[in-house]
C-alpha positions as CSV (number, residue, x, y, z in Angstrom):
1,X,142.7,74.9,54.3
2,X,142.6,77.1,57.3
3,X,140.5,76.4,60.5
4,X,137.0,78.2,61.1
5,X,137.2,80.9,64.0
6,X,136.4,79.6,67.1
7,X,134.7,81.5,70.1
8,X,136.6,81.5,73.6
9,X,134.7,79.8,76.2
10,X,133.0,82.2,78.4
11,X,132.4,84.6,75.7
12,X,129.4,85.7,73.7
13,X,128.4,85.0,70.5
14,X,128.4,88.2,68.9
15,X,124.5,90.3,68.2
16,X,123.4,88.9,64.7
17,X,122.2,91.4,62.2
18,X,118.7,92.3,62.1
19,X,118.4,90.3,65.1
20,X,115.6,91.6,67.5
21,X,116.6,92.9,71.0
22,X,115.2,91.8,74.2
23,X,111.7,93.3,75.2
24,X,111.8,95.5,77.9
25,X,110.5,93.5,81.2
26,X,107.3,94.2,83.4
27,X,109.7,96.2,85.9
28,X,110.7,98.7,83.5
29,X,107.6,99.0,82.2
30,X,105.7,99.8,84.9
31,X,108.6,102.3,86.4
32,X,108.5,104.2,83.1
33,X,104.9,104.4,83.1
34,X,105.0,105.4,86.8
35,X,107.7,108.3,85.9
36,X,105.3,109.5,83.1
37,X,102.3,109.6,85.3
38,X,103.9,111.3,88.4
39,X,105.2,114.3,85.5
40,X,101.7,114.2,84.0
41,X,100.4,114.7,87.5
42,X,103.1,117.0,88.5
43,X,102.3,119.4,85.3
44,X,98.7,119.3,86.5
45,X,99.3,120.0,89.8
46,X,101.7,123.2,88.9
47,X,98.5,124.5,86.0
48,X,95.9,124.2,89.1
49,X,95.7,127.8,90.7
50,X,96.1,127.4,94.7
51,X,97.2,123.8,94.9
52,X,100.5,125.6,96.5
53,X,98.7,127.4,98.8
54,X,98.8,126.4,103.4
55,X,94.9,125.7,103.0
56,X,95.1,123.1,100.0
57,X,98.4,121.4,101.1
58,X,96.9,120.9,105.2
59,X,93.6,119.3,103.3
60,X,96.1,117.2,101.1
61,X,98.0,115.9,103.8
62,X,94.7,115.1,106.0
63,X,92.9,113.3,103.2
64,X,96.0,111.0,102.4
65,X,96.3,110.5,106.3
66,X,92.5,107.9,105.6
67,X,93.2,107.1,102.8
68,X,97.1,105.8,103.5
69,X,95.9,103.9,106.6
70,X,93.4,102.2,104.4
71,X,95.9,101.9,102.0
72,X,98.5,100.3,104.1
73,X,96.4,97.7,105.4
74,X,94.9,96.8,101.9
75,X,99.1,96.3,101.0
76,X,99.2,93.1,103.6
77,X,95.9,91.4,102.3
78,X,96.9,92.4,98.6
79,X,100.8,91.3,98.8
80,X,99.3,87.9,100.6
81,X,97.9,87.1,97.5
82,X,94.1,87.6,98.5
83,X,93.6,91.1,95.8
84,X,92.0,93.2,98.0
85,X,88.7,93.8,100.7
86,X,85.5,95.5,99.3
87,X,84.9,95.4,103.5
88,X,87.4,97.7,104.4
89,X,85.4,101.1,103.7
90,X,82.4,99.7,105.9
91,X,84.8,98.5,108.2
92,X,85.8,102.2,108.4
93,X,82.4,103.4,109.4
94,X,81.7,101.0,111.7
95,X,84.7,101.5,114.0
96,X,83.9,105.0,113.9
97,X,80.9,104.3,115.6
98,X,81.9,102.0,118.0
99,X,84.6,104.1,119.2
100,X,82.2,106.6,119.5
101,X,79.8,104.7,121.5
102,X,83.2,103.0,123.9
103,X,84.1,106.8,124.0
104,X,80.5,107.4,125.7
105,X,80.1,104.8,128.2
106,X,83.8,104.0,129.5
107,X,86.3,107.4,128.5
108,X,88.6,107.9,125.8
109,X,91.7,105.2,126.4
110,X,89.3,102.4,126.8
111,X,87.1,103.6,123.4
112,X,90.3,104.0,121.8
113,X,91.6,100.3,122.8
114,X,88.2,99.1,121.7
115,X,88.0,100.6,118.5
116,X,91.9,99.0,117.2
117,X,90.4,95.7,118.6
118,X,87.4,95.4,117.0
119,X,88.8,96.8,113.6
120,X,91.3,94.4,114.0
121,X,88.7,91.0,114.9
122,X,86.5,92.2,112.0
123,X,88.7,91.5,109.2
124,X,90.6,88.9,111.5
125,X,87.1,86.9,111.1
126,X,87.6,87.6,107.5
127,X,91.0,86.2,107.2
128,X,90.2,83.2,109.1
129,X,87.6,82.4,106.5
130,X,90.2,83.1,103.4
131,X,93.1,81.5,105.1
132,X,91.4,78.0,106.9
133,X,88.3,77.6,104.9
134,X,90.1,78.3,101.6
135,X,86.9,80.7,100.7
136,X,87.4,83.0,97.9
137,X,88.4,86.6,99.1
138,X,86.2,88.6,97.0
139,X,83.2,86.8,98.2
140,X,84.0,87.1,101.9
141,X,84.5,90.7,101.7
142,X,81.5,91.3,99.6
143,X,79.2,88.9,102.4
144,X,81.3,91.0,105.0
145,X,79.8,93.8,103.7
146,X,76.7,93.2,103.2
147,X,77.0,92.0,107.1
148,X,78.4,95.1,108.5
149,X,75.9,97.4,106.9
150,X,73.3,94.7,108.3
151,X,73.8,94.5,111.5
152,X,74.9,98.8,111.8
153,X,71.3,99.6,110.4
154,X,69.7,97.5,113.0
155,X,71.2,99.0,115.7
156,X,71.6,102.6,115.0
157,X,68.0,103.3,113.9
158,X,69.6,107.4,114.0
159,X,72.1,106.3,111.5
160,X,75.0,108.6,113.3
161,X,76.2,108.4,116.9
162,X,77.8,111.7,118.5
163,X,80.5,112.2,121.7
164,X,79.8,113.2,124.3
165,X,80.8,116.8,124.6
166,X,84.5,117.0,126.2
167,X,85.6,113.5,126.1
168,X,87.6,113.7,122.7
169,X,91.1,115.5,123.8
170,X,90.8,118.9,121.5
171,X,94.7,118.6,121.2
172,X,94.8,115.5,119.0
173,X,92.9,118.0,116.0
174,X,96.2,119.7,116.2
175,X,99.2,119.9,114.6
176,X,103.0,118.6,115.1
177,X,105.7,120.9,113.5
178,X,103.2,122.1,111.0
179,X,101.6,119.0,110.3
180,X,98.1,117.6,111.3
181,X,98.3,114.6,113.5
182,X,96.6,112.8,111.3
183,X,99.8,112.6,108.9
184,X,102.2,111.8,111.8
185,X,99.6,109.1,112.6
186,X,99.9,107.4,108.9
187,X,103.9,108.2,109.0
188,X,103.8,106.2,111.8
189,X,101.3,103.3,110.7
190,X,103.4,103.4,107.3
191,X,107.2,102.6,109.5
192,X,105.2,100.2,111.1
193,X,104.2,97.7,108.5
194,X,107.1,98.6,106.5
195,X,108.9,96.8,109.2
196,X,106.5,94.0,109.6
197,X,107.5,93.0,106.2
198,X,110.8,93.7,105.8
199,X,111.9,92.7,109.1
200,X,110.1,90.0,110.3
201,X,109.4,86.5,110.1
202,X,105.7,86.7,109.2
203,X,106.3,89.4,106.5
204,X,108.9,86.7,105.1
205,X,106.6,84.4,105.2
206,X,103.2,86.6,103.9
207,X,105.2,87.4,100.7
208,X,106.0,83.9,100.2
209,X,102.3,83.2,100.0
210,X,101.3,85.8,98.0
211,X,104.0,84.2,95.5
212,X,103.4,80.9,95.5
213,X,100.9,79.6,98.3
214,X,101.7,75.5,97.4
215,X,105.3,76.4,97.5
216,X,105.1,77.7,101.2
217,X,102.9,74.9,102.3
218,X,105.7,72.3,101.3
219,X,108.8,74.5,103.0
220,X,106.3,74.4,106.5
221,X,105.0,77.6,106.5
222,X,100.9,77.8,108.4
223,X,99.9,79.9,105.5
224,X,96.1,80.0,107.6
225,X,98.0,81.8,109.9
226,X,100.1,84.1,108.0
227,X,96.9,85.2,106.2
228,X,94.9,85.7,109.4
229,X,97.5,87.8,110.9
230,X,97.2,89.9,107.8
231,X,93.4,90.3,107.6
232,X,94.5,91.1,111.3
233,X,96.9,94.0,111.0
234,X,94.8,95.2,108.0
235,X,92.1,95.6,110.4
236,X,94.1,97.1,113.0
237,X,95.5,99.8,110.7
238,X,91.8,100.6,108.6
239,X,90.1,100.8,112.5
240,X,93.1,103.8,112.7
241,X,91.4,106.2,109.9
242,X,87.8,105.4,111.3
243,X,89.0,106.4,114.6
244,X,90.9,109.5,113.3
245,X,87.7,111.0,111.3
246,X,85.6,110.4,114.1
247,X,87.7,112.3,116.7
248,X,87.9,114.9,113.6
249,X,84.3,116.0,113.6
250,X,83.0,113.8,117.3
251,X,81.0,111.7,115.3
252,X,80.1,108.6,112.9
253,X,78.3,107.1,110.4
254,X,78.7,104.6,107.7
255,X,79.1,107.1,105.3
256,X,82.7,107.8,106.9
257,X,84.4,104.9,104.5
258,X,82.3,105.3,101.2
259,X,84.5,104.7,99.0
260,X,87.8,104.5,100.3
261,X,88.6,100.9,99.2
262,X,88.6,102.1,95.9
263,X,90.7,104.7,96.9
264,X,93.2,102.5,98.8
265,X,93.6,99.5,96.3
266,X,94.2,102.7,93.6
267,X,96.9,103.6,96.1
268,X,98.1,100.0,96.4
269,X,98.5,99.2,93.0
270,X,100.2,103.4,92.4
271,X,102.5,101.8,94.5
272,X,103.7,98.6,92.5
273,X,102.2,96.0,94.7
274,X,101.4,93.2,91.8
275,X,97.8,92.3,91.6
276,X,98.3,88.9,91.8
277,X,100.6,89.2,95.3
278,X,104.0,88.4,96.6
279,X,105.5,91.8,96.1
280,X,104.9,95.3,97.3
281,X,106.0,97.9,100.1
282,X,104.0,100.1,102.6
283,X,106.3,102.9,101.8
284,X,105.4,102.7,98.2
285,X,101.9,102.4,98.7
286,X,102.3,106.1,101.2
287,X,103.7,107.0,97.3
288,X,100.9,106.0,95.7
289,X,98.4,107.4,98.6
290,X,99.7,111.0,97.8
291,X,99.7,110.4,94.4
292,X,95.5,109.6,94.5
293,X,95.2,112.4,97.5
294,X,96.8,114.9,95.2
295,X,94.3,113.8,92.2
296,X,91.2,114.7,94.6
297,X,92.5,117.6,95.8
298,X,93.4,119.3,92.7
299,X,89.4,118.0,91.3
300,X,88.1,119.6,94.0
301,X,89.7,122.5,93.5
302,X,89.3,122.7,89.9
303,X,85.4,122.5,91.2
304,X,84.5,118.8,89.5
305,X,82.4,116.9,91.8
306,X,83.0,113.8,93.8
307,X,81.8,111.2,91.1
308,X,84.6,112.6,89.0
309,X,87.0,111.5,92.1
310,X,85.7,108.0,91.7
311,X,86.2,108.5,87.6
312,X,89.6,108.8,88.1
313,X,90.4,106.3,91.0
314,X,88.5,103.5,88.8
315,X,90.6,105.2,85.7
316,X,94.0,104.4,87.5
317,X,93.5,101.2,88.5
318,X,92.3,100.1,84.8
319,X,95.9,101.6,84.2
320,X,98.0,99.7,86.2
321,X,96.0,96.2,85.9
322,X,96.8,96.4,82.1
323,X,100.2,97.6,82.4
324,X,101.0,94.9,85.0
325,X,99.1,92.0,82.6
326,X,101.1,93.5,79.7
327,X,104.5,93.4,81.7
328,X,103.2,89.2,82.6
329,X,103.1,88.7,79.3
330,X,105.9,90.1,77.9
């Protein structure tokens, strides 16, 4: 009677009939449904008359330069595993305005020095609270908020605050090789935390705790620290757009950020930062930033109003939470 077959070790046991083949992972998921969206968008862009034209590509690089810089600093609090900071569109406004005001009384490098500082020590406070106290992000943001608008009202009665004629160099409204200084001011911002994360010790360590916060505890990391410094840098590189739209038009007001969280987590999650942290790249979320920036321009141009810009934003994120869920699950 002759001996079974037997399989050589190493090798695999051949695909059984009928046998059903692997699912496709969250990764290829979500790239697929990225490639689909991005041709979607491009048809879209290519059907919408003057979307091509100098005017329409300047506004579409200077609306992505706020929103990317908001963006980037949403990456760090959203790859640290903290979701995201409904403060971060006030926090906008307000460092519009105290630049404006530093501008006023002391000259343009000291405003400038005081607006990145206090940008940064308002979400710094923030962080502090998420990463020692162990408070729930979402509820520090939203009292940050409330606090911001607060404490803006009671002090600026006018509601706006304007420079003093002169003091705001006219130069930095310019461009650089065709390109506002705006852009070249996010290109820059975007290299920046790129290399923060890649490249450094604290980005090692802020994408461990976005992963797996008990983990990094028990290997030594300070993970108070790492999500301070963070909320820090997040601060540092929002208080950059409010500083940029204020030298734009000489002025501020808290209506300078309305909205642009929403706009910058959209651009986040574009990007394929996970939700639920521990992954992500600043030069994916400058990806995602001119994916949303092109989405507003070509509304506007196809004459729909700003609610509809909202619509959308709110539209893509529902998008990616589900496809990212679906991709867990699988």
């Amino acid at each position: 009677m002759s001996e079974p077959p037997t399989i050589p070790t190493g090798a695999s046991a051949p695909t059984m009939p009928g046998r059903a083949r692997p699912r496709l992972d969250r990764t290829q998921v979500f790239s697929a449904a990225q490639a689909i969206g991005l041709l979607a968008l491009a048809a879209a862009v290519l059907t919408t008359p003057g979307f091509l034209a100098e005017p329409s590509i300047l506004s579409l690089l200077t609306t992505v330069s706020f929103i990317g810089c908001v963006a980037v600093g949403m990456t760090l609090i959203t790859i640290g595993g903290n979701i995201m900071s409904f403060a971060l569109g006030a926090t906008v406004g307000v460092t519009a305005m105290v630049f404006i005001l530093a501008v006023n009384q002391f000259g343009f490098a000291p405003g400038l020095l005081a607006g990145l500082c206090f940008g940064a020590a308002i979400t710094g406070v923030q962080g502090f609270a998420v990463g020692w106290l162990r408070a729930n992000p979402i509820i520090v943001s939203i009292a940050a908020l409330a606090l911001i608008y607060g404490v803006t009202q009671a002090f600026a009665e006018r509601g706006a605050v304007y420079a003093v004629p002169g003091l705001v160099p006219a130069m930095l409204k310019g461009k650089i090789a065709g390109m506002p200084i705006e852009f070249i001011v996010l290109l820059a911002s975007t290299a920046i935390a790129q290399l923060i994360l890649s490249a450094t010790r604290f980005g090692r360590n802020l994408i461990m705790v976005g992963a797996n916060l008990r983990a990094a505890e028990a290997v030594g990391v300070h993970t108070w620290r790492t999500v301070t410094a963070a909320y820090l840098w997040a601060g540092l590189f929002v208080s950059l757009a409010g500083i940029m739209l204020a030298i734009r038009y000489e002025s501020a007001n808290m209506d300078y950020g309305v909205g642009y969280e929403y706009d910058a987590i959209a651009a986040v999650l574009v990007g394929g930062t996970a939700i639920g942290g521990g992954q992500g790249s600043a030069l994916r979320t400058l990806a995602g930033a001119m994916v949303i920036a092109a989405v507003q321009v070509m509304l506007l141009l196809k004459g729909l109003r700003q609610e509809w810009q909202y619509l959308v934003a709110g539209l893509i994120v529902l998008a990616v939470i589900i496809l990212q869920s679906r991709g867990r699950g699988r």
